[in-house]
N, C-alpha and C positions, 0 to 999 in steps of 0.2 A: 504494500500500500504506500502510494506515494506524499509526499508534503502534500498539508491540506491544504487547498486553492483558496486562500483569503482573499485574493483580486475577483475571482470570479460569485462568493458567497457575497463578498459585498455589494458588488455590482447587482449582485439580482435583488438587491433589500432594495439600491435606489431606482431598479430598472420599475419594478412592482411600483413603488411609490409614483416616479413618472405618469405612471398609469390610470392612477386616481388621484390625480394632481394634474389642473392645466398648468401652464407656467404663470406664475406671479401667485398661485391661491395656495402653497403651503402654509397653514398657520404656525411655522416653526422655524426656527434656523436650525440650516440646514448646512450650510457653508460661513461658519465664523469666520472667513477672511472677506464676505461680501457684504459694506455696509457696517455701522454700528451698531449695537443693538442698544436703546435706551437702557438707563441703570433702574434694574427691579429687584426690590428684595428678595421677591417669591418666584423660583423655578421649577417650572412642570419638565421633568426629567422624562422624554417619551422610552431614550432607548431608540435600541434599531429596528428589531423584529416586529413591533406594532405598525410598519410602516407598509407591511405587507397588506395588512387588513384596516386600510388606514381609515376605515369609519371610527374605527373603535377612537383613533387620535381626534379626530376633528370633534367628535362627540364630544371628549373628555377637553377638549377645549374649550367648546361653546358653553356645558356644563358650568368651567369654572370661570367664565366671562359674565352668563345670569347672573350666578349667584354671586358677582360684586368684586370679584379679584382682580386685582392689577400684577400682572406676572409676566414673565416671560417663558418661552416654550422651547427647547430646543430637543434634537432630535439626530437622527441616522449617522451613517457610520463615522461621521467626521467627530461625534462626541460619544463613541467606543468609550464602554468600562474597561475594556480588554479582556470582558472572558471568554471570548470565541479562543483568542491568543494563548490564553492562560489554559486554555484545556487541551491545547493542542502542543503543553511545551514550551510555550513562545512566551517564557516569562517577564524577560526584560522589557521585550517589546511589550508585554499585556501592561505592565508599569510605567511604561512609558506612555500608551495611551490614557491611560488614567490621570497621569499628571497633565497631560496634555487637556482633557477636558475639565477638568477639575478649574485649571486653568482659565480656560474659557466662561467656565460658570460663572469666577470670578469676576472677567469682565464685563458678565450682561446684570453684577451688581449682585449677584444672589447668596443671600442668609440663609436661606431655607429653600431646601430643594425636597417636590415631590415624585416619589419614584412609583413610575405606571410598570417598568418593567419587571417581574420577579427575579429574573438572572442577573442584573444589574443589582438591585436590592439586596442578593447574597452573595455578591461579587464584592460588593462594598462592605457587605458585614464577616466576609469570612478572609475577602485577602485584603481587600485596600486597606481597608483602617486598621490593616496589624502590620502595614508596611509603609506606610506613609501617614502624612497630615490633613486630615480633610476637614476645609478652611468653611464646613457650612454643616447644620445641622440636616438630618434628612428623613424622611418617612414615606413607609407607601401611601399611594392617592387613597388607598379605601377609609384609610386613618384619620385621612385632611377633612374627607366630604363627610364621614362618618362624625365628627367635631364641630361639624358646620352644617348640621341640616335645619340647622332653624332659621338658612340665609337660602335654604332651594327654593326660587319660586314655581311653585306648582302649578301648572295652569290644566291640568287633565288629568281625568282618573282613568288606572291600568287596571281595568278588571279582569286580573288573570290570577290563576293557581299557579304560584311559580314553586319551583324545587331550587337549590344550589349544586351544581357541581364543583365542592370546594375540596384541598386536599388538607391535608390533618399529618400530624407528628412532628412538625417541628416549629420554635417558636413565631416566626414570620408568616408560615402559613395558617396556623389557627389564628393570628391575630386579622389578617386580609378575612378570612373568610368569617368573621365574626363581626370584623366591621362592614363587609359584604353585605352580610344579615340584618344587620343596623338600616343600612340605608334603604333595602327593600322592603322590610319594616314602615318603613318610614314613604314609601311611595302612596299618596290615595287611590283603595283601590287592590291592592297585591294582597292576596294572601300564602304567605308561605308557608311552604310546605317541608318539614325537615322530613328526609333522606338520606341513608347511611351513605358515607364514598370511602371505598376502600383505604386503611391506612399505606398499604405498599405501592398504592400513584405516586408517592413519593412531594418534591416540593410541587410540580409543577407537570403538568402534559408535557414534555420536551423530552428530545431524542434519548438526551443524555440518560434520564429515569424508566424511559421505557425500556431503552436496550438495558440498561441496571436490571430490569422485571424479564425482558421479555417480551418481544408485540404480542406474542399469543397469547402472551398470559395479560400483559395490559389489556388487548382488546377482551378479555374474561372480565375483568374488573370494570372496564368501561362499563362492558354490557351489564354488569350487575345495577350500576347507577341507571343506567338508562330504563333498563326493565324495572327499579322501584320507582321511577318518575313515572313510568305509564302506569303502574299500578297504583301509585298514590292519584294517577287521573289528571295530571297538572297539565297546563296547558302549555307551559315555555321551562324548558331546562336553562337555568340562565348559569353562563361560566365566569370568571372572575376574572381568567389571565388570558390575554390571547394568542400563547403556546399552544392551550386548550380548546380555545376558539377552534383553531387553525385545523384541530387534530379530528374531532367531533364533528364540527356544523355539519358535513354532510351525510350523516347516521338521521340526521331529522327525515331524511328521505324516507327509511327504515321504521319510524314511530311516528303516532300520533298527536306529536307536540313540537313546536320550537325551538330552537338552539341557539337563544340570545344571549349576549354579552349583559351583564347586568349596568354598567353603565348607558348600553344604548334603551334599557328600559328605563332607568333614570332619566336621560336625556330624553324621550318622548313624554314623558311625564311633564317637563321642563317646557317641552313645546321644541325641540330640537330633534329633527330623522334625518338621518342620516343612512345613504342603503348600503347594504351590505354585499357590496359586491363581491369578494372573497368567496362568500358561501354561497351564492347565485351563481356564480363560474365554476365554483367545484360539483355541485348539482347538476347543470347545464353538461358538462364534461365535453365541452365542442371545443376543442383549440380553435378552428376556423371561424366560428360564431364566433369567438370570445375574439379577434383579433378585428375582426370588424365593427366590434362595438366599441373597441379602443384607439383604431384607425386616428380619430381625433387629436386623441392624447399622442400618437406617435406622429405626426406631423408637426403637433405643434412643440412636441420637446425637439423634433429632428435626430428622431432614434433609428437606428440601425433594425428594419423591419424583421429580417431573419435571425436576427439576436432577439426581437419580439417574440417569433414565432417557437424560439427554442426554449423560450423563459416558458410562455403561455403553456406548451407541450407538458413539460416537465414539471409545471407547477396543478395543472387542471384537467390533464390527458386521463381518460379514466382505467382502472388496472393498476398494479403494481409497476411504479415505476422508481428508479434509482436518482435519488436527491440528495443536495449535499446536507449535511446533519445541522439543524438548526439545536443552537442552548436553551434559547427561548421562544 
């Protein structure tokens, strides 16, 4: 097995992004050398792999634009934790990106950073901050919104039975998916519904924990969740991370319920839809549809069409196909 292709993993984070994104509408920096970013205490820490299913970002920004934040937003691979790096080996360099974004945070003014990514989030609690300075306090988003829902303006009630697909055993994950619970709690309208989820999912739906289990054995446990959501009747399995997003949505085909990210229930709530293209393309399973509906986006970034058509393939082709291993 040869050196992991990080030119080419990254490339498919911002090719994706391209995708659903015209030019000028990312609500994120995305390129800290284009432009200054006004000085804001508060940073929404997206991470890279959200940028794949970039509803879940624009959601979780309009989110905390309602509810009265002044922040700034940065995102994709140029503010790397470094743990694609750091799993593959590529220590110094993993450190090196860290200091580097760390950096950056710094000059878009930020005291407080929120982290939407989970692999970022344990990147930061297990290597960065027992090898470096990190110049800002930080928390996942379920924490921020979970402290602050008496600032969500509500303008719709979600009457649905919802379940959580949340993971359990270690301290960052029971606390996400408790604050998860907090906010859907908290939506007019939800009733939730608890639902065991296996403890050996591990932190997160990601490559990393399923090859750790086993896909045959992950997809056992998947389906255990999945099969108590339709048997508790609920109407939307909602996910918390979108490693898990990514890995599930399209098993909704399969059951009689939903596969919604709990923020974009949130954000409908809020008066914010955002579509979920990710999980309409992995449904759909047409490379050739799916490239004619992005035709747009690839003209107007002036992307390389057959570097389109191999991303599109390998991302939405349906079957078993060979991908490079995403952490989150």
């Amino acid at each position: 097995m040869g050196p992991f292709p990080f030119a080419k993993y990254f490339g498919e984070i911002n090719l994706l992004a391209d995708l659903q994104f015209m030019p000028g509408d990312k609500p994120y920096i995305d390129r800290p050398s284009v432009g200054a970013a006004a000085q804001k205490e508060l940073l929404l820490y997206l991470g890279c792999n959200v940028l794949r299913t970039a509803h879940l970002a624009k959601t979780v920004v309009g989110v905390l634009r309602a509810m009265g934040f002044d922040f700034n937003t940065a995102g994709g691979p140029a503010h790397c934790c470094g743990i694609v790096h750091h799993q593959n080996g590529e220590v110094l360099q993993a450190r090196a990106f860290a200091a580097s974004s760390m950096g950056h945070f710094l000059r878009y003014g930020a005291k407080h950073v929120l982290m939407w990514c989970p692999s970022c989030n344990e990147q930061y609690d297990e290597v960065i901050s027992k090898e470096q300075n990190v110049p800002f306090s930080y928390e996942h988003v379920t924490a921020f919104l979970a402290r602050h829902l008496d600032r969500i303006p509500f303008v719709k009630r979600i009457d649905r039975r919802v379940a959580l697909h949340y993971h359990t055993g270690s301290a960052q994950s029971d606390l996400d998916w408790h604050h998860a619970s907090a906010i859907l709690h908290a939506i007019p309208g939800v009733e939730l519904v608890n639902i065991a989820n296996p403890v050996e999912l591990g932190r997160h739906c990601s490559p990393k924990n399923i090859n750790r289990l086993g896909r045959s054995q992950w997809q056992k446990s998947i389906a255990q969740v999945l099969d108590a959501a339709q048997a508790a009747r609920v109407d939307v399995l909602a996910t918390i991370y979108h490693s898990c997003h990514r890995e599930i949505c399209h098993l909704e085909a399969q059951y009689p319920l939903a596969i919604v990210n709990y923020i974009s229930l949130l954000g409908e709530a809020v008066g914010i839809e955002h579509a979920d293209v990710y999980k309409t393309y992995m449904l759909r399973a047409d490379p050739e549809a799916i490239f004619e509906e992005v035709r747009p986006y690839v003209e107007g970034h002036r992307l390389d069409a057959a570097r389109v058509r191999e991303v599109i393939r390998s991302t939405f082709a349906p079957g078993d196909k060979p991908k490079i291993p995403n952490p989150s």
